[in-house]
C-alpha positions in Angstrom: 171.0 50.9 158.6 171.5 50.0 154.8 168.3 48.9 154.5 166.6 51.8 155.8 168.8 54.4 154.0 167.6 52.0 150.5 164.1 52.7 151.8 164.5 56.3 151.8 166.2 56.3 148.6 163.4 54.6 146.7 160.6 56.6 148.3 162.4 59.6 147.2 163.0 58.3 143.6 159.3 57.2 143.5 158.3 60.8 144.7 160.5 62.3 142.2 159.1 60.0 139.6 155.9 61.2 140.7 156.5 65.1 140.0 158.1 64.3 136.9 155.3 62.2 134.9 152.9 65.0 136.3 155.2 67.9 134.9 155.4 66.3 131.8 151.9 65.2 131.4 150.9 69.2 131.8 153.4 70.6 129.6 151.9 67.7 126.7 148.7 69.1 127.7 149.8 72.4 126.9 151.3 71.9 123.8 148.3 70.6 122.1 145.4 72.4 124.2 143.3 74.9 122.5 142.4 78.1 124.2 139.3 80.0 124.8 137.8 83.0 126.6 135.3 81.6 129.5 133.0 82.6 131.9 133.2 81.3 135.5 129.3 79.7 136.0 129.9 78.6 139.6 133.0 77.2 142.2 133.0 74.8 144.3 134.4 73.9 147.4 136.4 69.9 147.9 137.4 69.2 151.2 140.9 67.8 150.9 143.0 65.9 153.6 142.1 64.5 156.8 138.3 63.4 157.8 137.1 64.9 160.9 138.2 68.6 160.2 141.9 68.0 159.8 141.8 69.2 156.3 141.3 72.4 154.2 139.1 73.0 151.4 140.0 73.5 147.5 137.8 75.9 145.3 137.1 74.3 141.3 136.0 76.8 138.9 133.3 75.8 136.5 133.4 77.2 133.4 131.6 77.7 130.4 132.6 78.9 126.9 132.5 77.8 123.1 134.6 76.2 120.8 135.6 77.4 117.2 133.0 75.0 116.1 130.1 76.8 117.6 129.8 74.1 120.7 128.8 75.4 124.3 130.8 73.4 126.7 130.4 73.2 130.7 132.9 72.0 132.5 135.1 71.8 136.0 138.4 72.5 136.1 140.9 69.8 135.8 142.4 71.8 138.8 141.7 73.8 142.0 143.3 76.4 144.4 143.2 76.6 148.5 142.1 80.1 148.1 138.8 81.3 146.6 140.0 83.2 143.2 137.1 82.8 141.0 133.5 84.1 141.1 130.7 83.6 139.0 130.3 85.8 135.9 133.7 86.4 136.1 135.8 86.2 132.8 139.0 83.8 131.9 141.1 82.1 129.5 141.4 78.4 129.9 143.1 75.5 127.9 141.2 72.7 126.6 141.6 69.7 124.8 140.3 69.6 121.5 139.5 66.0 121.1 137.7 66.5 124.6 136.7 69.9 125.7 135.6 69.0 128.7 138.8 68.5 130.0 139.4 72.2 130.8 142.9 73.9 132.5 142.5 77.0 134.2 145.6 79.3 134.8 146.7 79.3 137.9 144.8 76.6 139.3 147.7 74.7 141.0 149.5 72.1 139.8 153.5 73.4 139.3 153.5 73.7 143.0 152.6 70.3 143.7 154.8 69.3 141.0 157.8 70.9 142.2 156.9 69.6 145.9 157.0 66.3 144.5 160.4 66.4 143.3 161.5 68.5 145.9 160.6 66.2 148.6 161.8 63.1 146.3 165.3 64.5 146.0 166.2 65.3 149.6 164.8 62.1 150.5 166.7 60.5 147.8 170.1 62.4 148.9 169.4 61.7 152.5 169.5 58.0 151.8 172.4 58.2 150.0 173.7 60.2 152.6 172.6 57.3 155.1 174.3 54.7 152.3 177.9 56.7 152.7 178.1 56.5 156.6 177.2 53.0 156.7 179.9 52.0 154.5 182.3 54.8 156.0 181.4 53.7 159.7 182.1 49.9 158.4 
């Protein structure tokens, strides 16, 4: 039972691990992204999960807009949402880094829910092998 209740606790430390690098990697995004007014050019759909149906979709925006130094850039978010939110022509501010534009971030475009699932779904499987660790040592 020790060894399974170990299992649990590293799959919930890796999971956790996981959220965290991703957390961190946006907010170092963030910090050094530039911003800019866009224009959604099209969305598109990803299916996502299971073959055969089992999944869902995700809708992309792709955006278009310029930078400071006058260059047009077309991209695809770096992220997408289960529910349509975009449509062409539409207007937006996304985040973009400036050593490569194309890598665009739109607003609300998921990400901190993942994140949070991540660690979420590390930490109780953490506790609950620790949990496991505590009665096999208190049942003997």
């Amino acid at each position: 039972m020790v060894l399974i209740a170990l299992v649990f606790v590293v799959i919930g430390v890796v999971f956790a691990g996981i959220g965290i690098g991703v957390a961190r990697s946006s907010r170092r995004f963030e910090a050094t992204a530039a911003r800019a007014r866009a224009t959604v050019t099209d969305v598109r759909s990803r299916a996502v999960g299971r073959g055969g149906g089992g999944g869902g979709l995700i809708w992309i925006p792709v955006v278009r807009f310029e930078t400071p130094d006058g260059r047009t850039v077309d991209a695809e978010a770096g992220g997408g949402t289960n529910v349509k939110q975009w449509e062409p022509g539409q207007s937006l501010d996304v985040s973009y880094d400036p050593a490569n534009p194309a890598d665009v971030r739109v607003p609300g475009s998921g990400g901190g829910l993942i994140q949070a699932v991540f660690i979420g779904i590390g930490v109780l499987f953490a506790l609950l092998g620790l949990l496991l660790v505590a009665l096999s040592v208190a049942i003997g």
